[in-house]
C-alpha positions, -999 to +999 in steps of 0.1 A: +159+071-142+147+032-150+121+020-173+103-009-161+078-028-185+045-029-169+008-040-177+006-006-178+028+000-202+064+016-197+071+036-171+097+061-160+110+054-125+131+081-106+153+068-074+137+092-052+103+080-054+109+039-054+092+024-019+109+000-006+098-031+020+127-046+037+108-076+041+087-077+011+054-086+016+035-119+026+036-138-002+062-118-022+092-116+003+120-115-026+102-080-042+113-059-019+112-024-043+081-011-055+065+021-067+027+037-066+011+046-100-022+062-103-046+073-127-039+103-143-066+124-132-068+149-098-076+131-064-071+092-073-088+065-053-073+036-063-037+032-062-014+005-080+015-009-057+037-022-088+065-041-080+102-028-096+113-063-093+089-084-111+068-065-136+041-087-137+035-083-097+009-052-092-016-052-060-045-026-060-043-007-031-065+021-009-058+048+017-078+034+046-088+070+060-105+070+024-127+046+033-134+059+068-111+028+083-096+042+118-065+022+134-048+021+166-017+005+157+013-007+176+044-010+167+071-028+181+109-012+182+119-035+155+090-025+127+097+014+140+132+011+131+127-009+100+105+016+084+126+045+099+098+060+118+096+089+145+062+106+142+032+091+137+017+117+114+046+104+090+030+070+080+000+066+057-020+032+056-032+016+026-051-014+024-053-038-006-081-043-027-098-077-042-123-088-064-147-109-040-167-124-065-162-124-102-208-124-112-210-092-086-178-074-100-179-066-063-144-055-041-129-057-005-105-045+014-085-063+031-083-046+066-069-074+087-035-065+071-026-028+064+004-018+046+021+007+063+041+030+049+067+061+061+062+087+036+091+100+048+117+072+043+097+055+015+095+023+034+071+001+043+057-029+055+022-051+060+011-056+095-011-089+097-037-095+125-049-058+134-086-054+141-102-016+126-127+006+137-152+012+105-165+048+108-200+053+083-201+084+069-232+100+055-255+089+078-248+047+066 
């Protein structure tokens, strides 16, 4: 078990649930270890991608199918074997989350760059340049 000092305070980290990006992410290629916190309340939305290597690194983060965001996505044999992938129904998307502009307190996703992830194999990676289909529910 490891304690890593957080803006969220401390938190206890066991081995089996650390993700791990081979690659890190754009950006942030040298934090390769990281480790999803939530809210402590049933069904969370948003999700907090906090890095195990530097505490102060933490990206906001959103299952796309939350959000209605379908993907057809392709991977080559290089990302499958990086993340340690055989079935499909193993990987989860999640896309990040930004403030767009500070007056509006209004957010985006960013779904030109999904992180994907094997739920399986806890590792994952970002996947720049993909194009979504949005899906409105409720009649939008």
């Amino acid at each position: 078990m490891q304690i890593v000092h957080t803006r969220f305070g401390d938190i206890e980290v066991d081995p089996d649930t650390v993700l791990t990006f081979p690659r890190g992410l754009p950006g942030f290629e040298s934090l390769t270890r990281y480790k999803l916190l939530h809210e402590d309340k049933p069904n969370p939305t948003v999700l907090w991608l906090q890095s195990l290597d530097d505490a102060e690194v933490a990206f906001s983060v959103v299952q796309a199918e939350l959000l209605g965001i379908n993907y057809q996505i392709e991977l080559n044999d290089e990302e499958t074997a990086l993340l340690g992938l055989d079935k499909p129904e193993d990987a989860i998307l999640l896309l990040t989350l930004a403030k767009r502009d500070e007056s509006k307190n209004s957010i985006s996703a960013n779904t030109v760059a999904p992180i994907i992830l094997n739920t399986k194999t806890r590792k994952g990676l970002q996947k720049i340049g993909l194009h979504a289909d949005i899906v409105f529910r409720n009649g939008a």
